[in-house]
N, CA, C and O atoms as a GROMACS GRO file, in nm:
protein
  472
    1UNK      N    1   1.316   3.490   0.242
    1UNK     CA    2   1.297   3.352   0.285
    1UNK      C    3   1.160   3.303   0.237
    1UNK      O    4   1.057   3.368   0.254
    2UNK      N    5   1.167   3.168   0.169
    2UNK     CA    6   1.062   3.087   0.132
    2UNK      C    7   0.939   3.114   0.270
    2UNK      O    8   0.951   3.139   0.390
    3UNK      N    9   0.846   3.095   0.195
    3UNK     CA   10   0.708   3.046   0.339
    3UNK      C   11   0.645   2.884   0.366
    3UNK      O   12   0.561   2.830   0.438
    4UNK      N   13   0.736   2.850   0.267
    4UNK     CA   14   0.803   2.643   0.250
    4UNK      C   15   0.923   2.635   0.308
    4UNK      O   16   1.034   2.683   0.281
    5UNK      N   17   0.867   2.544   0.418
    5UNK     CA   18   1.038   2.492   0.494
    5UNK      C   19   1.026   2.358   0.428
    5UNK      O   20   1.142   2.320   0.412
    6UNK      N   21   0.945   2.270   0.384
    6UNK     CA   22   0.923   2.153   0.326
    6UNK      C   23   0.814   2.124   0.273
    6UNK      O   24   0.711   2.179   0.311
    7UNK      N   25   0.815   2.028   0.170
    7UNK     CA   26   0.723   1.933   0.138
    7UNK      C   27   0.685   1.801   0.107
    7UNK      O   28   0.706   1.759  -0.007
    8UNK      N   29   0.632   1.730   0.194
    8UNK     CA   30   0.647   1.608   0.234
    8UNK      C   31   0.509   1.517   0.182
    8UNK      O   32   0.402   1.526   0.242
    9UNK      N   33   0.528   1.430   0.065
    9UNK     CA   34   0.420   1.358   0.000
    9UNK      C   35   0.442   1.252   0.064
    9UNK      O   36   0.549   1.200   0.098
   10UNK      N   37   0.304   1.211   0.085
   10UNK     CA   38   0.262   1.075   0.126
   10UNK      C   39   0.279   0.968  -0.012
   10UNK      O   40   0.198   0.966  -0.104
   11UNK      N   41   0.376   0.900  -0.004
   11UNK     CA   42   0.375   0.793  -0.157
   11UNK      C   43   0.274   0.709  -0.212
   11UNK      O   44   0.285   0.662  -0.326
   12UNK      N   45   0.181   0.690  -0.142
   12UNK     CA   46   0.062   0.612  -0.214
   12UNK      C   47  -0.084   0.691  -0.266
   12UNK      O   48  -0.167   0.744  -0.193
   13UNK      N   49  -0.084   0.681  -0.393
   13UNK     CA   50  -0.223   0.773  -0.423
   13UNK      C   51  -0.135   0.926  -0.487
   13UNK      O   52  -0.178   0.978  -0.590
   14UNK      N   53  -0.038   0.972  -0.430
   14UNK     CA   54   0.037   1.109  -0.455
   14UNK      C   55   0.165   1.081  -0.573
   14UNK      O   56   0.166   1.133  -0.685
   15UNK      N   57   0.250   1.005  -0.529
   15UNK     CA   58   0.378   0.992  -0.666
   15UNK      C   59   0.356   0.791  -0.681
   15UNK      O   60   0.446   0.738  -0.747
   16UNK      N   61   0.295   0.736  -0.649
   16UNK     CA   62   0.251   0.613  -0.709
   16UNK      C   63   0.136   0.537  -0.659
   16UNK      O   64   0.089   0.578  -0.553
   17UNK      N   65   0.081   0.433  -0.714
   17UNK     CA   66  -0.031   0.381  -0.656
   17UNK      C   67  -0.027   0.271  -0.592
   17UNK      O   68  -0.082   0.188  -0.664
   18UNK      N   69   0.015   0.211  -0.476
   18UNK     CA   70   0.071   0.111  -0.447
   18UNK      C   71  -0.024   0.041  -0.422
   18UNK      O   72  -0.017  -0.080  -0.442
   19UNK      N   73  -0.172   0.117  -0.358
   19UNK     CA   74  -0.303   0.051  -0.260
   19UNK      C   75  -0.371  -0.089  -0.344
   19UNK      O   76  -0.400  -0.204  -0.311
   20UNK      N   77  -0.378  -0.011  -0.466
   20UNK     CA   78  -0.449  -0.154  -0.582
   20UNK      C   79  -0.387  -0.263  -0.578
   20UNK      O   80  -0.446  -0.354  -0.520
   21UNK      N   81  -0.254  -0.291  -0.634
   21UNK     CA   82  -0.165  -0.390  -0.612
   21UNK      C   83  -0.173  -0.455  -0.500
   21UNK      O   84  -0.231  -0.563  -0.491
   22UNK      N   85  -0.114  -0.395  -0.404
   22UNK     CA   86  -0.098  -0.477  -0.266
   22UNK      C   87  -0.240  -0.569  -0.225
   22UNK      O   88  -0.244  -0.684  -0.181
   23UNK      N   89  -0.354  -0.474  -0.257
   23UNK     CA   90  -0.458  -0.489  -0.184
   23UNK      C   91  -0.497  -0.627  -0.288
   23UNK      O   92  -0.520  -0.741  -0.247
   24UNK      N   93  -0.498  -0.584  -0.419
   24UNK     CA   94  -0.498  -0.721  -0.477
   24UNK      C   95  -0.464  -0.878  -0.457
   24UNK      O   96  -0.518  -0.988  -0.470
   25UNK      N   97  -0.316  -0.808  -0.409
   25UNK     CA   98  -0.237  -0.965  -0.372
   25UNK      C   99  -0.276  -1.002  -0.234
   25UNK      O  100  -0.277  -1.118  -0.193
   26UNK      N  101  -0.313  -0.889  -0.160
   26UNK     CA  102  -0.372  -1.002  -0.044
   26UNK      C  103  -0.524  -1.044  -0.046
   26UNK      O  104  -0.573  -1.103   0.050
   27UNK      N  105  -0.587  -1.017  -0.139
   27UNK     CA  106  -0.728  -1.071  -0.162
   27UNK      C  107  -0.683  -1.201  -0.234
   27UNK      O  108  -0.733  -1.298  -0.177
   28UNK      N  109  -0.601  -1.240  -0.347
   28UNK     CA  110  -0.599  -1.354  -0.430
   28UNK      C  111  -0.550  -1.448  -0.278
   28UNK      O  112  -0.594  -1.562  -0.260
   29UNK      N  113  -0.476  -1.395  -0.199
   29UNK     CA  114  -0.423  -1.480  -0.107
   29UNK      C  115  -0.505  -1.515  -0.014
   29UNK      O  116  -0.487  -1.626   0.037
   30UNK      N  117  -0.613  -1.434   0.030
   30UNK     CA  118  -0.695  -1.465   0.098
   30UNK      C  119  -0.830  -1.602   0.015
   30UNK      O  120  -0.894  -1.695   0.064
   31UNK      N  121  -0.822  -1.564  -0.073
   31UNK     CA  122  -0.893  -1.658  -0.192
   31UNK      C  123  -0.844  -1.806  -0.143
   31UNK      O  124  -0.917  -1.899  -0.107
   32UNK      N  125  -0.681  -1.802  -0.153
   32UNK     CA  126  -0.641  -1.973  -0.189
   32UNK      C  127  -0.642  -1.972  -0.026
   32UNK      O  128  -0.537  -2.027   0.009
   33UNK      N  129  -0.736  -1.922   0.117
   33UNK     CA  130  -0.823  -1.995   0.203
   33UNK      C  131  -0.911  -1.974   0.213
   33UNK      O  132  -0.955  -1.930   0.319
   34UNK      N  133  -0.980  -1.995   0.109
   34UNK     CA  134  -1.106  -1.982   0.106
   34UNK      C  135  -1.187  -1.855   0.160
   34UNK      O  136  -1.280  -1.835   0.238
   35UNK      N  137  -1.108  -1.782   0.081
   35UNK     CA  138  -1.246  -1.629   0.157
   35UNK      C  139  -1.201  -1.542   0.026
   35UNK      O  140  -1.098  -1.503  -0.031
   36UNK      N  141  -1.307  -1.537   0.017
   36UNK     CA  142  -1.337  -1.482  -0.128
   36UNK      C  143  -1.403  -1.308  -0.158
   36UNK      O  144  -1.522  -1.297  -0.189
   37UNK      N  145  -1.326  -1.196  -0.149
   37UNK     CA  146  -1.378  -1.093  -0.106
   37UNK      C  147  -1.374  -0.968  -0.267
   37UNK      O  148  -1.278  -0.975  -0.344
   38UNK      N  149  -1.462  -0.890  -0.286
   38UNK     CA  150  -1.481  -0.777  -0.398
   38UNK      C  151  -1.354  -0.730  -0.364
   38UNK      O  152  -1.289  -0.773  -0.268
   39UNK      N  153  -1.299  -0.606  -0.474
   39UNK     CA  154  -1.209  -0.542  -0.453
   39UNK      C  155  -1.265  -0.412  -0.333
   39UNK      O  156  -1.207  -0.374  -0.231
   40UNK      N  157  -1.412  -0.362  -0.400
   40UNK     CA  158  -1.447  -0.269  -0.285
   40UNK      C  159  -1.475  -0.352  -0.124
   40UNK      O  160  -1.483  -0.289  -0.018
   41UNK      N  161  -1.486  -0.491  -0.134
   41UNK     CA  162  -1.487  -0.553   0.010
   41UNK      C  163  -1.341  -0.520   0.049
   41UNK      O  164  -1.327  -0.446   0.146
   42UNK      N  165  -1.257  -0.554   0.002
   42UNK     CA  166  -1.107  -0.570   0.063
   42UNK      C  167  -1.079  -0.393   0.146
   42UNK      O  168  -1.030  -0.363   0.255
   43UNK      N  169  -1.146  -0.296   0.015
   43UNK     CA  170  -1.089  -0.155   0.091
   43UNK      C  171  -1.188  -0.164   0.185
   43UNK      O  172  -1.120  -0.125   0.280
   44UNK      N  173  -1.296  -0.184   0.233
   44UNK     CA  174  -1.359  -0.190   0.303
   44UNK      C  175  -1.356  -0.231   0.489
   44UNK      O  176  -1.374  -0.175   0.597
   45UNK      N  177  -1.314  -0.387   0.428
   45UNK     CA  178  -1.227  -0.433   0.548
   45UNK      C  179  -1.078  -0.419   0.596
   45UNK      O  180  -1.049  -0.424   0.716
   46UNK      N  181  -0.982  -0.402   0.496
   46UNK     CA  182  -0.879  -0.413   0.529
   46UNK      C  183  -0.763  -0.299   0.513
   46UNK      O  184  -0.659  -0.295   0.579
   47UNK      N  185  -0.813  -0.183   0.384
   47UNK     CA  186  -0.731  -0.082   0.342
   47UNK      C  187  -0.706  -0.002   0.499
   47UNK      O  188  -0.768  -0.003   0.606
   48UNK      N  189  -0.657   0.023   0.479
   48UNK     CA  190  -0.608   0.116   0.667
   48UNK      C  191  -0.572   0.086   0.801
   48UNK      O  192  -0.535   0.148   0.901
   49UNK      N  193  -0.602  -0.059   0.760
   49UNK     CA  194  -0.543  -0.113   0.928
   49UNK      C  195  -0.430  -0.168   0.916
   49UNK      O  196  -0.369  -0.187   0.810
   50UNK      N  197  -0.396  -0.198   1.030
   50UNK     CA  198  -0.267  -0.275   1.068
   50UNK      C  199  -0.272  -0.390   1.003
   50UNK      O  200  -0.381  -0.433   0.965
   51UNK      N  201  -0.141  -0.467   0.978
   51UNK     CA  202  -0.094  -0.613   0.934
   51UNK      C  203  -0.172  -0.701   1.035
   51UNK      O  204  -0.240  -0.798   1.002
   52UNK      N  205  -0.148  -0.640   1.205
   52UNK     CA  206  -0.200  -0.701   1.276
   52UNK      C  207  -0.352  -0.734   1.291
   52UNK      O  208  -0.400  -0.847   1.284
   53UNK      N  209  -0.426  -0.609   1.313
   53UNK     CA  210  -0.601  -0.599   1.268
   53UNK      C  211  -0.644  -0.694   1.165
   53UNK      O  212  -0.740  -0.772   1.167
   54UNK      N  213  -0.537  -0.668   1.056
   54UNK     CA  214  -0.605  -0.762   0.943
   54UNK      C  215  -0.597  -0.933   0.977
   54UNK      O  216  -0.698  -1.000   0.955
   55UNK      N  217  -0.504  -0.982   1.019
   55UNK     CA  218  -0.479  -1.111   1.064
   55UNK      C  219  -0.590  -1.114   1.154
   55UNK      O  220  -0.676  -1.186   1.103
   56UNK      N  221  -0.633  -1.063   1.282
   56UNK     CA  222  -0.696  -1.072   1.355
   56UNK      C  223  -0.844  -1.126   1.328
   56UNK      O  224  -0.912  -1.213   1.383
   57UNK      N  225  -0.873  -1.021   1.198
   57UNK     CA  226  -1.024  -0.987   1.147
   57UNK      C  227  -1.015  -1.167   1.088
   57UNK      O  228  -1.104  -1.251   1.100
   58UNK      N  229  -0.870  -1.188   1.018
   58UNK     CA  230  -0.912  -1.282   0.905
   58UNK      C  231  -0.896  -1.422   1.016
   58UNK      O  232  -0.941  -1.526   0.967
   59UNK      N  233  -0.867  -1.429   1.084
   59UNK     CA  234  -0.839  -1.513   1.188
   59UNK      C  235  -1.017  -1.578   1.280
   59UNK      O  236  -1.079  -1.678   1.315
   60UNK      N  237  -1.019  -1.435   1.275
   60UNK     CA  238  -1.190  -1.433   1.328
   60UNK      C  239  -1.301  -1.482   1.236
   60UNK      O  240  -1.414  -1.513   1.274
   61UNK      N  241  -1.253  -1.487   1.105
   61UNK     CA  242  -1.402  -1.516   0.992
   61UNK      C  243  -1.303  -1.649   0.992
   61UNK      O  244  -1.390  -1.729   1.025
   62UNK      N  245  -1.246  -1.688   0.986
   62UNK     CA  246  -1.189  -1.844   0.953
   62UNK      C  247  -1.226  -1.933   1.093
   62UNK      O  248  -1.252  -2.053   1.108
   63UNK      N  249  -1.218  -1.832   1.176
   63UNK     CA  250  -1.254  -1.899   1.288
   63UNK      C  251  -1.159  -2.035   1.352
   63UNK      O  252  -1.196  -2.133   1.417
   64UNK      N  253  -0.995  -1.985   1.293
   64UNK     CA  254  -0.886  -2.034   1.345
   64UNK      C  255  -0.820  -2.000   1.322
   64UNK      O  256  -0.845  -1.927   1.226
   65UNK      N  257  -0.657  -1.999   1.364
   65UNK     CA  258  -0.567  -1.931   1.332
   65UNK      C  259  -0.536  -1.882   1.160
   65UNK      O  260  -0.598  -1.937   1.070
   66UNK      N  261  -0.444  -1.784   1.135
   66UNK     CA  262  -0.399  -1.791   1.010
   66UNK      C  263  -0.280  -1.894   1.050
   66UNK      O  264  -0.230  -1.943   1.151
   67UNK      N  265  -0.260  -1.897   0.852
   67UNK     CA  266  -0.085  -1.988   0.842
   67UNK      C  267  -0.022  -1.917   0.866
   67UNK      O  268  -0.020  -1.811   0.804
   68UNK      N  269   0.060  -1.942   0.970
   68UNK     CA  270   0.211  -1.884   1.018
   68UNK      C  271   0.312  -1.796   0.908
   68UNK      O  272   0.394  -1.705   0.913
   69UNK      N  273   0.254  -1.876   0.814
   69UNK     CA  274   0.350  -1.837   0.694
   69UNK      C  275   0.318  -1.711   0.588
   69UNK      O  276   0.375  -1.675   0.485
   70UNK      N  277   0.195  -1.656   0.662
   70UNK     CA  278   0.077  -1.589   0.566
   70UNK      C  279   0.162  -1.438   0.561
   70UNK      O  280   0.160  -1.372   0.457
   71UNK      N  281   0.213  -1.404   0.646
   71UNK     CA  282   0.225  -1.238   0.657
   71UNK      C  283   0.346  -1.259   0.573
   71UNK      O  284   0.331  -1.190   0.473
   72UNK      N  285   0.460  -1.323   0.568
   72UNK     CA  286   0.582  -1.343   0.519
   72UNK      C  287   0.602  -1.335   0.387
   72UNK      O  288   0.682  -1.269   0.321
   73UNK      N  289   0.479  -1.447   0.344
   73UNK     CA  290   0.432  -1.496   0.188
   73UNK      C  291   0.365  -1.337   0.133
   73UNK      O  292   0.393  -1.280   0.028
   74UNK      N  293   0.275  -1.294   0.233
   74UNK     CA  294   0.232  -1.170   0.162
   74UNK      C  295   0.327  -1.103   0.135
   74UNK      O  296   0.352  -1.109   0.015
   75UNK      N  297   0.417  -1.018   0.212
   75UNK     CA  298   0.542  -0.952   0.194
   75UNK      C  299   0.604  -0.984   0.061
   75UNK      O  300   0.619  -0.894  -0.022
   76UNK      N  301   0.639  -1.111   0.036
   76UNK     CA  302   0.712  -1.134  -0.069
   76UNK      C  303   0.650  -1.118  -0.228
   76UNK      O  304   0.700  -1.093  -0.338
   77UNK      N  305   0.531  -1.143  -0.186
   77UNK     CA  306   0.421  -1.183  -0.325
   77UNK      C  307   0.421  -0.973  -0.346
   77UNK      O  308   0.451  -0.909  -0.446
   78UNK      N  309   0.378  -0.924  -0.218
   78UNK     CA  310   0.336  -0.803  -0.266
   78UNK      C  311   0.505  -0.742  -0.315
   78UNK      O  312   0.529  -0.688  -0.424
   79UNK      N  313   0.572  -0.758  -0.242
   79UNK     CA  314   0.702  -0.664  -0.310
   79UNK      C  315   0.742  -0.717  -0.470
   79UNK      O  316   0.803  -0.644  -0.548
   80UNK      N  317   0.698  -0.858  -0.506
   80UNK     CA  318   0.739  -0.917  -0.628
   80UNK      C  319   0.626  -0.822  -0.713
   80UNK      O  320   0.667  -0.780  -0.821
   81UNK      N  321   0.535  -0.797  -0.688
   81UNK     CA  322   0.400  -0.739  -0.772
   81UNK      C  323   0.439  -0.564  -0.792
   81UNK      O  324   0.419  -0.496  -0.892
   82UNK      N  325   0.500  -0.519  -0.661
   82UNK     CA  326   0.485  -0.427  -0.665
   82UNK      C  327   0.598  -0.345  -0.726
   82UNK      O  328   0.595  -0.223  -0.744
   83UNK      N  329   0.695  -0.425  -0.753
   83UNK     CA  330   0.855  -0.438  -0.860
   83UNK      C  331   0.802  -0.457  -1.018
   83UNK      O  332   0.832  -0.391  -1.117
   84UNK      N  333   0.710  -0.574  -1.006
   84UNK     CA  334   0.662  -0.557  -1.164
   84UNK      C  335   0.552  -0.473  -1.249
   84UNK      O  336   0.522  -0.481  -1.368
   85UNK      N  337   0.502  -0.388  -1.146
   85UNK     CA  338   0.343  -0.335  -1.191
   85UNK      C  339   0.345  -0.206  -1.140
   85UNK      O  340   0.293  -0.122  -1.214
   86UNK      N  341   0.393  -0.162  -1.024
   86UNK     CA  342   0.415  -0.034  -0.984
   86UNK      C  343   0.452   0.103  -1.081
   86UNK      O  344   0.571   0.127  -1.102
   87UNK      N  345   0.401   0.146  -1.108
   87UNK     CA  346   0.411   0.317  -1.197
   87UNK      C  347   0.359   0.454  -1.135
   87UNK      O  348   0.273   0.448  -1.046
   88UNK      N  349   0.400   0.559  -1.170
   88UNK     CA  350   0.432   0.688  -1.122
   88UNK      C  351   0.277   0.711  -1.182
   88UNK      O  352   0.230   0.672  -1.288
   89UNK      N  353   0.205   0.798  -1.061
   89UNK     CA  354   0.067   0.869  -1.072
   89UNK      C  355   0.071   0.932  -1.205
   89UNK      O  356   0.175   0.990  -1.235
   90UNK      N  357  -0.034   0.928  -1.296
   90UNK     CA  358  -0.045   0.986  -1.408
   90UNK      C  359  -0.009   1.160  -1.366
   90UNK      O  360  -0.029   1.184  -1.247
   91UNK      N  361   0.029   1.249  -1.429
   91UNK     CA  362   0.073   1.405  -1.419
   91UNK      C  363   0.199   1.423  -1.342
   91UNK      O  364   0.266   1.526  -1.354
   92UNK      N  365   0.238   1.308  -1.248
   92UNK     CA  366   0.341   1.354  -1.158
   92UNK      C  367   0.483   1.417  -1.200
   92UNK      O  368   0.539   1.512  -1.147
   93UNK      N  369   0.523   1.350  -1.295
   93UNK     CA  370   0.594   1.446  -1.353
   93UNK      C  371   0.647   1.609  -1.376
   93UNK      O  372   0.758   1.663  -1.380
   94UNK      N  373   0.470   1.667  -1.394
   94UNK     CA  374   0.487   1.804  -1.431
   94UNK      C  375   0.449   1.874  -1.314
   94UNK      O  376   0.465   1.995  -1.300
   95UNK      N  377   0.378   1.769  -1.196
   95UNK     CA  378   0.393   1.876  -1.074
   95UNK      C  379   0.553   1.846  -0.993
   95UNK      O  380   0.604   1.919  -0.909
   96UNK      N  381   0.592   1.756  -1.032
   96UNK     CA  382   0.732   1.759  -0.965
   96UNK      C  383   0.816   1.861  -1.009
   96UNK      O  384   0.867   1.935  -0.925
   97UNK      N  385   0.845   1.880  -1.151
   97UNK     CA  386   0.911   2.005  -1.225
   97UNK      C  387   0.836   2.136  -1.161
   97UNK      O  388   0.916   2.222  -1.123
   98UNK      N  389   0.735   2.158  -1.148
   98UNK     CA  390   0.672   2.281  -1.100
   98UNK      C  391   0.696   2.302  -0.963
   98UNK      O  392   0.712   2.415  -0.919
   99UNK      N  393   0.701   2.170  -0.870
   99UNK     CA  394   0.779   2.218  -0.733
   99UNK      C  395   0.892   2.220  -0.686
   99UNK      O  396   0.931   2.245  -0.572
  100UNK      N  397   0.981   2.176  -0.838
  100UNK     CA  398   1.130   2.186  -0.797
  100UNK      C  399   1.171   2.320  -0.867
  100UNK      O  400   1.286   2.352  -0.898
  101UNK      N  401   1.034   2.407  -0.890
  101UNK     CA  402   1.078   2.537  -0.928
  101UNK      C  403   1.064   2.671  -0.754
  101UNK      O  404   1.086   2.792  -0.746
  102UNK      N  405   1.037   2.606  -0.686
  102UNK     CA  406   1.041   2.699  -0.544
  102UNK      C  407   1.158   2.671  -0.449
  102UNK      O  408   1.209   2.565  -0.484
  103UNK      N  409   1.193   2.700  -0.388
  103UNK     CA  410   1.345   2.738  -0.288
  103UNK      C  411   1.274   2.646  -0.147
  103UNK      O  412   1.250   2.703  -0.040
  104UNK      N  413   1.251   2.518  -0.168
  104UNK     CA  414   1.193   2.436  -0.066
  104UNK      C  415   1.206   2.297  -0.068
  104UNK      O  416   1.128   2.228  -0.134
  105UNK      N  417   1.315   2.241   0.013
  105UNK     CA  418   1.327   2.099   0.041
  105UNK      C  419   1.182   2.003   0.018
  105UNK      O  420   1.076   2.034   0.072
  106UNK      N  421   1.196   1.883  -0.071
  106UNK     CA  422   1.104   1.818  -0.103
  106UNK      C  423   1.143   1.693  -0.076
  106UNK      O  424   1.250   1.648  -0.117
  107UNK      N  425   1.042   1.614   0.009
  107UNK     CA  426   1.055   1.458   0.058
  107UNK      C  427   0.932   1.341   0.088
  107UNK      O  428   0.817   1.374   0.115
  108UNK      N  429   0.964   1.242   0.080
  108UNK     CA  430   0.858   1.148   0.037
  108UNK      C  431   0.845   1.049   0.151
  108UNK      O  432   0.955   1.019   0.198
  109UNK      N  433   0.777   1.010   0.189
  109UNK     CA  434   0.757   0.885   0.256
  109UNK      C  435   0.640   0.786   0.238
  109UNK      O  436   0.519   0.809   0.244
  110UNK      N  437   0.692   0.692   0.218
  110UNK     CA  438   0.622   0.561   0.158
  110UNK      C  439   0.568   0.509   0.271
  110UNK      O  440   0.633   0.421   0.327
  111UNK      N  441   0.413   0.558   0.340
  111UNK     CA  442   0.368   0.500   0.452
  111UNK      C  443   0.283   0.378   0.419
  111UNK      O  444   0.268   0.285   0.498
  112UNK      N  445   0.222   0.385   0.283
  112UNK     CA  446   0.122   0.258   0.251
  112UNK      C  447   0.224   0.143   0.223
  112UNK      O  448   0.193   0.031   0.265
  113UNK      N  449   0.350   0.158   0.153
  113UNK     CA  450   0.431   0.060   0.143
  113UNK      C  451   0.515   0.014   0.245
  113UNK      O  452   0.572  -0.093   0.226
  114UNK      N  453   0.538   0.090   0.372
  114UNK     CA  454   0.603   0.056   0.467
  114UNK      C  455   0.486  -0.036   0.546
  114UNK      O  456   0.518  -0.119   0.631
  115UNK      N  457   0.368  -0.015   0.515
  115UNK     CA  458   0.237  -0.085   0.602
  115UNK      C  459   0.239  -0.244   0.548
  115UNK      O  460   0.228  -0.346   0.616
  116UNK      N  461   0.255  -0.233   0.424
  116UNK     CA  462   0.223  -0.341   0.373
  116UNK      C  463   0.347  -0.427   0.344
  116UNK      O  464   0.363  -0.547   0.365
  117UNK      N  465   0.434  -0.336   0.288
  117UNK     CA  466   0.602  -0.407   0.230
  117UNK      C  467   0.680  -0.463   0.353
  117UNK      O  468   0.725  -0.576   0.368
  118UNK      N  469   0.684  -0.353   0.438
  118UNK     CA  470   0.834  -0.344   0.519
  118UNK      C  471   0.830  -0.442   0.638
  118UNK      O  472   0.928  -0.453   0.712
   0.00000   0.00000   0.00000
């Protein structure tokens, strides 16, 4: 018996890069209201938190509500970006062939894209 009952990759950063993209499209979006942030500002403030936290934070520097329409519009803008620009981590390939050489169930879950996409 294997000493692998599984192996379970986290999908962002491991078999694709989703963080750049996404994080992109909600900075240009944050742009057209006026808040204008670096790419290292955005991971700064916003890479790791909740949909909710982030509204909150951006709610708080605007110092009024967001548009109702903001989380929805993101969703759509990021899944359209992330359909056209999205590609497989450089090497992944040859470590996938190398771990579909051991006697051990292999599985993925897309937690940065379920944060941001779903």
């Amino acid at each position: 018996m294997s000493a692998c009952q599984l192996v379970i990759f986290d999908c962002d950063g491991v078999l694709v890069d989703s963080e750049l993209i996404t994080t992109r499209v909600f900075a240009e979006m944050l742009g057209e209201l006026g808040m204008h942030f670096t790419l290292p500002e955005m991971f700064d403030r916003f890479v790791g938190r909740s949909m909710k936290q982030c509204c909150e934070s951006i709610a708080q520097l605007l110092q009024r509500p967001m548009p109702a329409e903001f989380v929805g519009q993101f969703h759509s803008r990021a899944a359209a970006a992330l359909g056209a620009e999205l590609k497989a981590v450089a090497g992944i390939e040859t470590r996938s062939i190398c771990l579909m050489r051991i006697a051990c169930p292999i599985a993925w879950h897309p937690t940065a894209l379920a944060k941001r996409c779903g």
